[in-house]
C-alpha positions in Angstrom: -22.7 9.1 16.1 -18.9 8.5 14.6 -16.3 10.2 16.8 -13.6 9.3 14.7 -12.6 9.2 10.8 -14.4 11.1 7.7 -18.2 10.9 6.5 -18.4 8.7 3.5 -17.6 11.1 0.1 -15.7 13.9 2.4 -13.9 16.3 -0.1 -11.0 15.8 2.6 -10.5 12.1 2.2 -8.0 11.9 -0.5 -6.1 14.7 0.7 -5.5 13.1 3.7 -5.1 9.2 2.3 -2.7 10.6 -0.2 -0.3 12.6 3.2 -0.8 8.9 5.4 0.4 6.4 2.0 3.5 9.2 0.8 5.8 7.0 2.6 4.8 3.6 1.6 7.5 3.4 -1.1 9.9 3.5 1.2 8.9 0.2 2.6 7.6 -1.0 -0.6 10.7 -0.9 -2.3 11.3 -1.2 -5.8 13.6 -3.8 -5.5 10.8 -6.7 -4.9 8.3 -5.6 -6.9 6.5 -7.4 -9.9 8.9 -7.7 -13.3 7.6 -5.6 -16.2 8.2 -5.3 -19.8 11.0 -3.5 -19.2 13.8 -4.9 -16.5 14.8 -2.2 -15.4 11.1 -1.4 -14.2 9.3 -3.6 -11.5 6.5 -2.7 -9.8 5.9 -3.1 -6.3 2.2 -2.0 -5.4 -0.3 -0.1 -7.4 -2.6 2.5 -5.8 -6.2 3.1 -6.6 -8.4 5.2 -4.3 -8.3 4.0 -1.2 -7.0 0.4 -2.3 -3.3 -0.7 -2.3 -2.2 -3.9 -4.8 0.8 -5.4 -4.2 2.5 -7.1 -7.1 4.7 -9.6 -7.5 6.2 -12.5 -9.9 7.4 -15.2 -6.3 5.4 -15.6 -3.4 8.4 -15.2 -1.4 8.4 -11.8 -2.8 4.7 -11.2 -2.0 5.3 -12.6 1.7 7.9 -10.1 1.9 6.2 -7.1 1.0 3.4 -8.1 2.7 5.5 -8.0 5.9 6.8 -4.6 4.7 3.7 -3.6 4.3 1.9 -4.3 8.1 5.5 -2.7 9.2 4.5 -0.1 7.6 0.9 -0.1 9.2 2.9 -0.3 12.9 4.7 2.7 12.4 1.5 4.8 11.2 -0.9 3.4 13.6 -2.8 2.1 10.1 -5.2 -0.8 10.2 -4.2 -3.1 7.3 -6.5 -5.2 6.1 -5.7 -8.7 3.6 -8.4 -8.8 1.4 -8.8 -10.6 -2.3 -5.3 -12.8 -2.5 
């Protein structure tokens, strides 16, 4: 018996994955993020259900928001998880 966390295919779980992520573009900022077509536009991370991408052209970049992103897992007592580089 789970104490904690959501049944598998609760109508609640996006809600509430969608309130915990709202502030992960301010520690994702744009400023690091992937060049585009465009350069004014770069892209830092892109969000897909549950999952979180982060993009980037350097792997100094990627290091960094990397870093920005398990600070970002500290101050929400998130589990982050480094799967698929």
């Amino acid at each position: 018996m789970d104490l904690f966390g959501l049944k598998q295919g609760c109508p609640l779980s996006p809600l509430l994955y969608s309130l915990f992520t709202n502030d992960i573009d301010r520690f994702l900022t744009v400023h690091r993020g992937a060049a585009t077509a465009l350069d004014s536009v770069q892209v830092p991370h892109c969000d897909y259900a549950d999952d979180i991408a982060l993009t980037s052209n350097t792997a100094e970049c990627l290091q960094w928001l990397w870093l920005q992103w398990l600070q970002w897992g500290v101050t929400f007592s998130q589990i982050v998880w480094l799967i698929g580089c």
